[in-house]
C-alpha positions as CSV (number, residue, x, y, z in Angstrom):
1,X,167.0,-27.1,87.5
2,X,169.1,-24.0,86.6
3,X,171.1,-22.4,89.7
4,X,169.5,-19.1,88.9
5,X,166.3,-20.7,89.6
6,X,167.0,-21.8,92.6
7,X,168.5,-18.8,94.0
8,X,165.8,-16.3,93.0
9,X,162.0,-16.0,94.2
10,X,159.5,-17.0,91.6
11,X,156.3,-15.0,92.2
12,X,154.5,-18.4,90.9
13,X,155.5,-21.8,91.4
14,X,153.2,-24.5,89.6
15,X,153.3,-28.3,90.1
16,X,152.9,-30.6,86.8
17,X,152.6,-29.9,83.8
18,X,149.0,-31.5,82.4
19,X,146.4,-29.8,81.3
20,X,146.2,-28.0,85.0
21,X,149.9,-26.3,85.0
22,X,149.9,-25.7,81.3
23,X,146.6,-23.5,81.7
24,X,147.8,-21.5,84.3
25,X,150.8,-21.0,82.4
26,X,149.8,-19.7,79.7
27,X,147.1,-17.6,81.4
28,X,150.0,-16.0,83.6
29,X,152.0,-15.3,80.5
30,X,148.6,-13.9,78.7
31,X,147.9,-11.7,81.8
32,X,151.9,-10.2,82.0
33,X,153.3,-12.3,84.8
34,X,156.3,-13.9,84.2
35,X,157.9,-15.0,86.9
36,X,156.7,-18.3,86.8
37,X,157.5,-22.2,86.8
38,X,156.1,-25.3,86.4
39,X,158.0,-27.7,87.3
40,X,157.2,-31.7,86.3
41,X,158.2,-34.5,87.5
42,X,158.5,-36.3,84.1
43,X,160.0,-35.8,80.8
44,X,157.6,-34.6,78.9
45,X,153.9,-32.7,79.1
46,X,150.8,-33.9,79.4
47,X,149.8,-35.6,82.7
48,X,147.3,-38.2,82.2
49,X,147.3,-37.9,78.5
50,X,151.0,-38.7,78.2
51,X,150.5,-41.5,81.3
52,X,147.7,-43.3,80.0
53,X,148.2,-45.4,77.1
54,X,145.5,-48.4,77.3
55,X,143.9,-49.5,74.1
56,X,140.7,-47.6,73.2
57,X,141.7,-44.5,75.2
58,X,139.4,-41.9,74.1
59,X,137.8,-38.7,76.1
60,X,134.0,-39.2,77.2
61,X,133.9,-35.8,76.8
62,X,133.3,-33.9,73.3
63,X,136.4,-33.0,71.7
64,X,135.6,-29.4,71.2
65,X,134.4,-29.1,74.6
66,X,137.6,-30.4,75.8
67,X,140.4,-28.0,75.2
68,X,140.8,-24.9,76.2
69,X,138.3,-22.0,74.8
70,X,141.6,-20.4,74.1
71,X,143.4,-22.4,72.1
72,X,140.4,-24.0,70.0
73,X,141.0,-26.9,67.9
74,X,139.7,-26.7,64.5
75,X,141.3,-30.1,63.2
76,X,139.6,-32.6,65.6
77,X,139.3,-35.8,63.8
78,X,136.0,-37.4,66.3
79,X,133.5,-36.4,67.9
80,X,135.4,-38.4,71.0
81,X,139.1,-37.8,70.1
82,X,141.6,-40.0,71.0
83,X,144.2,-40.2,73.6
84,X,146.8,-39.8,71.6
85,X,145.3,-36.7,70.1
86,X,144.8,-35.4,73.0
87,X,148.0,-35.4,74.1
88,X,149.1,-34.0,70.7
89,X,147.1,-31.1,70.8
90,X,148.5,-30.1,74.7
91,X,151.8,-30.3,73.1
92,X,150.4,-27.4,70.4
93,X,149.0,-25.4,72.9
94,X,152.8,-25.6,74.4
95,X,154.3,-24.6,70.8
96,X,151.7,-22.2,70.3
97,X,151.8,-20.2,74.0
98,X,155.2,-20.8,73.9
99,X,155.9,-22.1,77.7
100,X,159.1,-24.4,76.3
101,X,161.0,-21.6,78.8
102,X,158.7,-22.0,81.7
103,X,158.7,-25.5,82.2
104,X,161.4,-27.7,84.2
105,X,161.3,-31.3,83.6
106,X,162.3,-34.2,85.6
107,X,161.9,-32.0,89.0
108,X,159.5,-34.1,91.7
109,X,157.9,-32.0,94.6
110,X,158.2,-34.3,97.5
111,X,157.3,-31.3,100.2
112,X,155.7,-27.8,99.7
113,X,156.3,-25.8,102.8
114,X,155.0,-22.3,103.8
115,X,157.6,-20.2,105.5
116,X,155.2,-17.6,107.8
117,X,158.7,-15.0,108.3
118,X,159.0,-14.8,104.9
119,X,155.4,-15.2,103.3
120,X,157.1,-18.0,100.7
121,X,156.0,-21.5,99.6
122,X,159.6,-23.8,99.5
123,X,159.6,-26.5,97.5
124,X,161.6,-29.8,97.7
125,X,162.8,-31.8,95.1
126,X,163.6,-34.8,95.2
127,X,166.8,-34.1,93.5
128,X,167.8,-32.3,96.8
129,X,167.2,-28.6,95.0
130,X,165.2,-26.2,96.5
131,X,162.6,-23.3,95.3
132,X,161.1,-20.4,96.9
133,X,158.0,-19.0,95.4
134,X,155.0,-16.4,96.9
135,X,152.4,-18.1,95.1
136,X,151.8,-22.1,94.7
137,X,149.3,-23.5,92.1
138,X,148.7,-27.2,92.6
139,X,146.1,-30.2,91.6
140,X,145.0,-31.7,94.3
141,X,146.2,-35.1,92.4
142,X,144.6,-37.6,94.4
143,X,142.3,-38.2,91.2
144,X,145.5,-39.2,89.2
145,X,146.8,-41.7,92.0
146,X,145.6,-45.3,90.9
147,X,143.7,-47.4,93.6
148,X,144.7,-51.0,93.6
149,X,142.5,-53.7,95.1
150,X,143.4,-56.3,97.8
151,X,143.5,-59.4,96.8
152,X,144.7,-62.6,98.8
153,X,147.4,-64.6,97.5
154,X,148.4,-61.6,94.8
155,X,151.9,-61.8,95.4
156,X,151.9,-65.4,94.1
157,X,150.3,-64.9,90.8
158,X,153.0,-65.4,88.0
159,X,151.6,-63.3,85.5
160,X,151.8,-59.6,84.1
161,X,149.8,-57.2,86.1
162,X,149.3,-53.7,85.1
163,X,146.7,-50.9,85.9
164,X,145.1,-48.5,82.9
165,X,146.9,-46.1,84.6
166,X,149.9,-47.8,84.0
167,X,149.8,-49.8,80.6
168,X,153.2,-51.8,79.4
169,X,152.9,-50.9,75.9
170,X,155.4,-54.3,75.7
171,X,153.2,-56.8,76.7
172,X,151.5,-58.6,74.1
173,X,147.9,-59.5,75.1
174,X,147.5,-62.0,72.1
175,X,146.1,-65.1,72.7
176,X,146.3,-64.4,76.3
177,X,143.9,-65.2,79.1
178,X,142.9,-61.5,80.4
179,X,141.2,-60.9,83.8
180,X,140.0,-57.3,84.0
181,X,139.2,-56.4,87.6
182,X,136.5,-53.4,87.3
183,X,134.4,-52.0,84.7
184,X,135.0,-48.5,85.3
185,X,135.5,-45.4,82.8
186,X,139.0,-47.1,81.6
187,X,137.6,-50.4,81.4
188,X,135.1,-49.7,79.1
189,X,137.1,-48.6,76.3
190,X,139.6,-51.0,76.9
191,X,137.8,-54.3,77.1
192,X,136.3,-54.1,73.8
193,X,139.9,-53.5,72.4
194,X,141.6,-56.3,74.4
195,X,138.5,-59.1,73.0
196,X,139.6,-58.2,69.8
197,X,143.1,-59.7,70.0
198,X,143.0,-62.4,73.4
199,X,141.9,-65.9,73.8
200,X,139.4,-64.8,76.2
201,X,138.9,-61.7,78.5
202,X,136.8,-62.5,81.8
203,X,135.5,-59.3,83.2
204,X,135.2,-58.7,87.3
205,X,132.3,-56.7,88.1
206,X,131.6,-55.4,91.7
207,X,128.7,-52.8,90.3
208,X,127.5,-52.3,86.9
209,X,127.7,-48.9,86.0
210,X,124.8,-47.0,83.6
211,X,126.2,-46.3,80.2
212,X,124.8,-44.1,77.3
213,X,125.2,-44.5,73.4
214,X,128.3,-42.7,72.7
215,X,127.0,-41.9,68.9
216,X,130.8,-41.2,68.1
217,X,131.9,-40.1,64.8
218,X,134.3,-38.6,62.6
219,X,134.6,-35.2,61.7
220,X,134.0,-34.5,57.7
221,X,137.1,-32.6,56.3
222,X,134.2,-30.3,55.0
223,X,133.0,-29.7,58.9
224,X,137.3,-29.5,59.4
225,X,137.3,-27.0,57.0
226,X,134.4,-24.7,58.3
227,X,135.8,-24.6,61.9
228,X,139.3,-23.4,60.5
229,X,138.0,-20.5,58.3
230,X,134.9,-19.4,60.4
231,X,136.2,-19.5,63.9
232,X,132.7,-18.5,64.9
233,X,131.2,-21.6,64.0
234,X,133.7,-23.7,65.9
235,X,132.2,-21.7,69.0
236,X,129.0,-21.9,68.4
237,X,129.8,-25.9,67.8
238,X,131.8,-25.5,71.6
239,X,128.4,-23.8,72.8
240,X,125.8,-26.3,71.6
241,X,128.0,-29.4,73.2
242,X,128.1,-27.3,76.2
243,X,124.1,-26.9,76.1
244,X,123.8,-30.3,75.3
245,X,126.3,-31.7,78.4
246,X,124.2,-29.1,80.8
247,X,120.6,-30.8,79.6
248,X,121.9,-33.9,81.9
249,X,122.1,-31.4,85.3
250,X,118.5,-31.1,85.8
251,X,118.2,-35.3,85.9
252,X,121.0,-34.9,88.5
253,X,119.2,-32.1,90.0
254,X,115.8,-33.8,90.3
255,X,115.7,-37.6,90.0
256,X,112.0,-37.5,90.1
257,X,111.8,-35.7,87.5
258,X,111.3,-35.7,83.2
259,X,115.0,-35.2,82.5
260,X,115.7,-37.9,84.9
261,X,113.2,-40.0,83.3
262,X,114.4,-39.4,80.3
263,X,117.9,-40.3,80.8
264,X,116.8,-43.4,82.5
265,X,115.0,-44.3,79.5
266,X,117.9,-43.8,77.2
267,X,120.5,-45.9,79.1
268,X,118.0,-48.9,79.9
269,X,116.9,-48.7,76.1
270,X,120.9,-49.2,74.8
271,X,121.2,-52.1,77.2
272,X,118.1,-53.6,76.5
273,X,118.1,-53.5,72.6
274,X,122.5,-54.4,72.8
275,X,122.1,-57.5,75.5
276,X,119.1,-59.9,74.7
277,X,120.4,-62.7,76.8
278,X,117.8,-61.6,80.4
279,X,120.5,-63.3,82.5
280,X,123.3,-61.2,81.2
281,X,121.2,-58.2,81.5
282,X,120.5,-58.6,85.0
283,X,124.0,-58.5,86.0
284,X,124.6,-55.6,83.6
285,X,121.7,-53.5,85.6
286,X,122.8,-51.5,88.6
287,X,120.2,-51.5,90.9
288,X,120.7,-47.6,91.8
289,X,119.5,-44.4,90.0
290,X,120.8,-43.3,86.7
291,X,123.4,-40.4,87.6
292,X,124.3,-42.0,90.9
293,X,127.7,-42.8,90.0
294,X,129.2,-41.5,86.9
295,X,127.4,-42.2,83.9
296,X,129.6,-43.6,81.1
297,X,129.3,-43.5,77.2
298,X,130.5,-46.3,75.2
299,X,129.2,-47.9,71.8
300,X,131.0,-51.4,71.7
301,X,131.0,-52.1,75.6
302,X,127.9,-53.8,75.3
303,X,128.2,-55.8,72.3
304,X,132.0,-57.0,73.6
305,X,129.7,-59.7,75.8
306,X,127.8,-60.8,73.3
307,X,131.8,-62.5,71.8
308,X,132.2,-65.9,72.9
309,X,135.7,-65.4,74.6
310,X,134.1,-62.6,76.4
311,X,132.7,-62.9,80.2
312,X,131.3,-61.7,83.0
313,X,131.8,-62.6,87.0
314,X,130.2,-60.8,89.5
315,X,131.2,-62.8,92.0
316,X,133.0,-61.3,94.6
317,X,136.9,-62.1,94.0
318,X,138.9,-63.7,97.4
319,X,141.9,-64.6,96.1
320,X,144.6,-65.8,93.5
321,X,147.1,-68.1,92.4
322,X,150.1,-68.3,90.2
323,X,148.0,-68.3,87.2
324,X,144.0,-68.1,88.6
325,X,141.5,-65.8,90.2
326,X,139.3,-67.0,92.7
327,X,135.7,-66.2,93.3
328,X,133.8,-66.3,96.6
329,X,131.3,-69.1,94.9
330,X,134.5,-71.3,94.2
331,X,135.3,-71.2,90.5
332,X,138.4,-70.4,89.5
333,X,139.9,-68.5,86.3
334,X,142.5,-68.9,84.5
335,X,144.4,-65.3,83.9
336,X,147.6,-64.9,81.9
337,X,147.3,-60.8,82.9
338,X,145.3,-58.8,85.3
339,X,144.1,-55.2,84.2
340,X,143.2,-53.3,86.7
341,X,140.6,-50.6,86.0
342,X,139.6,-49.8,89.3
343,X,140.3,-46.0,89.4
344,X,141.9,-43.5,91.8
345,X,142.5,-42.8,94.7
346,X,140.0,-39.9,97.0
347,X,140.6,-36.4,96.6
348,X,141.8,-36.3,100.1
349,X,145.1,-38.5,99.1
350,X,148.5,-36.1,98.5
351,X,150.9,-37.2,96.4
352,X,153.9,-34.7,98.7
353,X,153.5,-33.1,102.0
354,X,151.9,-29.7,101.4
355,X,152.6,-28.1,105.1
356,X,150.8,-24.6,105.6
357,X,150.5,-22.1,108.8
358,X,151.5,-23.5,112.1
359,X,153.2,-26.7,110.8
360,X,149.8,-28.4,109.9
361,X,149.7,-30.4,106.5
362,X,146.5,-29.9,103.9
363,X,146.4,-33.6,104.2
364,X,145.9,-33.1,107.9
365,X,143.3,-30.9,107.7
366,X,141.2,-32.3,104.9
367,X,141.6,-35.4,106.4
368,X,138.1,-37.5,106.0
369,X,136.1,-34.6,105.0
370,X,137.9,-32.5,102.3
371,X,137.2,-29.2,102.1
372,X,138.2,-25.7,100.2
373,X,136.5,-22.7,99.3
374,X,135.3,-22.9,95.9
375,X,137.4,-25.9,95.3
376,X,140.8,-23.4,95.0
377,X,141.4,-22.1,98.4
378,X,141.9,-23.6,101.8
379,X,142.0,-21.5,105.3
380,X,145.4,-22.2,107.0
381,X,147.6,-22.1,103.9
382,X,148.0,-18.7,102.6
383,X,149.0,-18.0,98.6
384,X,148.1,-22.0,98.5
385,X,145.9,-22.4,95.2
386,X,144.4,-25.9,94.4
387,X,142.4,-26.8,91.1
388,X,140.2,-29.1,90.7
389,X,139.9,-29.7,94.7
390,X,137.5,-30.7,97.2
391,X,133.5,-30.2,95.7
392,X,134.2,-28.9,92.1
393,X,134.1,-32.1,89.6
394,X,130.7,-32.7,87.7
395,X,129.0,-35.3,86.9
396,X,128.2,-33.8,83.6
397,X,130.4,-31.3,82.6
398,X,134.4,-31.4,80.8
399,X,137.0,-31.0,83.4
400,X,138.8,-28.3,81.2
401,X,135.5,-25.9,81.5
402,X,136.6,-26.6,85.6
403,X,140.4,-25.8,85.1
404,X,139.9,-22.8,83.0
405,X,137.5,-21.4,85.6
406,X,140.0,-22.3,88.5
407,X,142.7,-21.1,86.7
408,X,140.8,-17.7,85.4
409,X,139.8,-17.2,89.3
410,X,143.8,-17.9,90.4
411,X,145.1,-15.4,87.7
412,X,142.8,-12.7,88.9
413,X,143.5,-13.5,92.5
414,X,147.3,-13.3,92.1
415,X,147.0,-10.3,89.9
416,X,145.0,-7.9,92.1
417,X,147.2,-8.9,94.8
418,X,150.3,-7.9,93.4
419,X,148.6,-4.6,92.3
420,X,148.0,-4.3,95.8
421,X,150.9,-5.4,96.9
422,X,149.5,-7.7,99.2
423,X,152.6,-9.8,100.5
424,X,149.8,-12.9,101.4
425,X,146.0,-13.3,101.1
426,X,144.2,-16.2,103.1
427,X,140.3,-17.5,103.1
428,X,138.7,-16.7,106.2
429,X,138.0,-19.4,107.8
430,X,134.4,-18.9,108.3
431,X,133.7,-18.0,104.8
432,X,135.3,-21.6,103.9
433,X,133.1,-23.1,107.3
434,X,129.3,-21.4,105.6
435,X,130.6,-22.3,101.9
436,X,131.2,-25.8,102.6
437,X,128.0,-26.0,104.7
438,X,125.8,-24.4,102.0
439,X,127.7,-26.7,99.5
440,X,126.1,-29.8,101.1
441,X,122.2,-28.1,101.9
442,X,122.5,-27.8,98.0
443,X,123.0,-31.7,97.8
444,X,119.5,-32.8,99.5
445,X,117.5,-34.1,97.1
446,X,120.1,-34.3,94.3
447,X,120.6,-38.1,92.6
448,X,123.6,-38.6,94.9
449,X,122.2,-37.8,98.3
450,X,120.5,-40.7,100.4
451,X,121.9,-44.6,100.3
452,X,123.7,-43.8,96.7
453,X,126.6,-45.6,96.4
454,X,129.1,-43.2,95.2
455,X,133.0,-43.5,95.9
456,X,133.2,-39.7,96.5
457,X,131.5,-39.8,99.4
458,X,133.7,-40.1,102.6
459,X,133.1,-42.7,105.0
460,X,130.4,-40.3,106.5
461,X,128.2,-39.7,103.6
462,X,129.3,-36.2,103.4
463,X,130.1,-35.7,99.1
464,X,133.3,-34.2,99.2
465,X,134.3,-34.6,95.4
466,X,131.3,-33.2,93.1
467,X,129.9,-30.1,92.8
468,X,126.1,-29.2,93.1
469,X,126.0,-26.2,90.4
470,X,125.2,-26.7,87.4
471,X,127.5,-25.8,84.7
472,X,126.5,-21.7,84.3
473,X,126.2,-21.9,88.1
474,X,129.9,-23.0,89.1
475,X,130.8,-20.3,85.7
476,X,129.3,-17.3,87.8
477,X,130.5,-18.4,91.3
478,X,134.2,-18.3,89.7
479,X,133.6,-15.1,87.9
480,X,134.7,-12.8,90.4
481,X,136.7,-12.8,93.5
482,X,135.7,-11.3,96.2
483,X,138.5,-10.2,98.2
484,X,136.6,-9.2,101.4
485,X,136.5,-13.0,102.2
486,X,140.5,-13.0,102.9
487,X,143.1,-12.0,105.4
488,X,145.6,-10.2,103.3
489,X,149.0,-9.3,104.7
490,X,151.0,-6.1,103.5
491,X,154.3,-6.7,101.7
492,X,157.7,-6.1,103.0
493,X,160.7,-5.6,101.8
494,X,161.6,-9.5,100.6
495,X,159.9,-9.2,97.7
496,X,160.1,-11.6,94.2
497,X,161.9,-10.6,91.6
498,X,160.8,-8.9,88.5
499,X,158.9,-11.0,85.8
500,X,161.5,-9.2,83.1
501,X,164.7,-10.3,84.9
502,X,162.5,-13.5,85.2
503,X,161.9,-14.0,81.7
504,X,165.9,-13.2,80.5
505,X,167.3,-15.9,83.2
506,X,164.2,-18.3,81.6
507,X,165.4,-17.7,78.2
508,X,169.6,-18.4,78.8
């Protein structure tokens, strides 16, 4: 990081640079604040686009529903773009903003401290540098921290091991022996691709999961065309995947009810008319409510079972050897590779110490039950924004339409406040207490509430990850801050400097 940097006060400080920090950056720079940094910890943009690199790696999400409303993408080659793409087109909303000047690479946050005198956030790198900043914009990141099983004996086994997290584009999976532990979101996509090239893939089920037709498809260069040079039809395209995404809240909603139904029809219908085999099917039907746990969309997960080389244990694994996995009934498998696609970590799991008012950590006081107010502030840790925290991911909706809604929310936030110069603003804490409260009446009744076995529960059965709005309903809740539910402290003298002299020591 430049010495200047370090020696002035940023009025923003934001942590990574994926489709979170970029966001915010650009919406800073759209709304005339300049005096901002993201810093990232890697060498290039793009968070879990630029990570992730399995085979099959696609978004579950429309395309045109995932990207900023923004910056849209005309050129979209699927309905369900690629990863690769995806990480292509963050680096053209980069170009295109132009945040090359705002971004500090290779600088890790291992502590984000709030200093009370001062009203400041100081940051720690791991490089030793230091930053001061009023304002601190942060994912909560435990989402992007892969969860690893334990497995007895794992240190023994000779083989590659890698999670989908963290693919070794080096290994060569041909006529290997592949033991894929989960069947999650990743594993989906990337077992189908792996059958096509090993000797044999066996698959390690602990839960089947639901999953819908994805009916992808390529876009026509005549479609390509139309988006480019009638921008309004590209919206009204956004719109009308955005209609269609919301038709699955009121199954979520109301599990006894026709959408519900309806959905439950759909998904049972694909696995029916893909998997004739009744045995097979059995152990490919989850034996909980469609829209329990995240429903997943996948055309050639199915059929990947019906290959010879292809199959499926769902016997609890207990250990492994140098070149086998176990299973609690005794067999015993041979494995050349374990792929782990057994998902992240909780919402409550930090990747740096983020310490607020009276020397208490977030972690500490999220502890088992994570909570925030609307998902972006938390009481105790003034000018400390969070997106995509505790109760604000769908189970139907992109997490883009969350970020820019976060984001929109921080910008006005941070705005008024400096029109006001307000030198902090903090939830009250009994605004976050009834929010949180009202958050979890809303669940009673919903698909996930009761005996549902969903990971982002806590071990309490309080749902501390998802949201209970529908997608219109979280949009309106976000509109508008409403500043009589903070503390706000005047400013003093210490204040940051300017976004101009900002943007000239940004520039050198």
């Amino acid at each position: 990081m430049d010495i200047k940097h370090s020696e002035m006060i940023l009025e923003v400080a934001i942590v990574g640079a994926g489709f979170t920090g970029l966001g915010a950056g650009i919406q800073l720079k759209r709304a005339g604040i300049t005096n901002f940094r993201i810093f990232e910890q890697a060498a290039a943009l793009g968070g879990v686009w630029r990570d992730n690199r399995y085979p099959g790696l696609c978004c579950d999400i429309p395309s045109h529903l995932y990207s900023y409303s923004f910056a849209p993408n005309p050129g979209w080659s699927r309905r369900y773009a690629p990863g690769r793409e995806i990480w292509a087109y963050q680096q053209r909303c980069h170009e295109q903003f132009g945040m090359g000047s705002f971004i500090s690479y290779g600088m890790e946050v291992v502590a984000a401290t709030y200093d009370e005198q001062a009203a400041l956030w100081v940051l720690d790198f791991r490089s030793g540098e230091q930053a001061r900043a009023r304002y601190l914009i942060s994912m909560s990141r435990g989402l992007s921290l892969p969860q690893y099983p334990k497995i007895e004996g794992i240190e023994s086994f000779a083989g590659a091991a890698m999670h989908t997290a963290c693919w070794d584009d080096n290994y060569d999976f041909r006529g290997k022996h592949v033991a894929v532990i989960g069947n999650g979101a990743s594993g989906i996509q990337a077992i189908p691709q792996l059958a096509k090239v090993a000797a044999s893939v066996t698959v390690f089920q602990r839960t089947p999961s639901w999953v819908l037709p994805r009916k992808d498809r390529a876009y026509s260069a005549l479609r390509k065309v139309l988006f480019r040079w009638l921008p309004g039809a590209q919206r009204l395209h956004r719109l009308q995947l955005f209609l269609t995404q919301e038709l699955i809240y009121p199954a979520l909603k109301n599990p006894g009810g026709i959408m519900h139904k309806a959905l439950t029809w759909l998904a049972t219908t694909h696995l029916n008319r893909t998997i004739g085999d009744p045995v097979l099917r059995q152990k490919l039907t989850p034996n909980f409510a469609v829209g329990c746990k995240r429903v997943l969309v996948s055309d050639d997960y199915y059929p990947s079972f019906l290959l010879p080389h292809v199959s499926l244990q769902t016997t609890a694994i207990t250990g492994a050897t140098e070149n086998e996995v176990i299973c609690a009934d005794g067999t015993r498998h041979r494995a050349d590779v374990l792929v782990y696609s057994t998902g992240f970590k909780n919402i409550g799991d930090m990747p740096f110490a983020i310490t607020g008012k009276h020397g208490k950590t977030l972690a500490q006081v999220w502890g088992q039950e994570p909570a925030a107010y609307l998902g972006v502030v938390t009481a105790g840790f003034p000018n400390l924004f969070t997106v995509l925290g505790p109760n604000s991911a769908f189970g139907h909706q992109s997490a883009l339409f969350v970020i820019e809604r976060h984001v929109n929310y921080i910008v006005r936030c941070i705005r008024h406040a400096g029109r006001k110069d307000w030198r902090s603003m903090d939830v009250r804490g009994d605004v976050q207490h009834d929010y949180n409260e009202m958050m979890q009446q809303r669940f009673k009744g919903m698909v996930w509430s009761g005996s549902c076995p969903v990971w982002f529960k806590n071990e309490g059965g309080r749902i501390v990850t998802n949201t209970p709005d529908s997608g219109f309903g979280f949009w309106r809740r976000l509109m508008r801050p409403n500043f009589d539910e903070f503390v706000v402290e005047q400013t003093r003298d210490e204040r940051p400097t300017s976004g101009a002299r900002y943007a000239r020591a940004a520039s050198e």
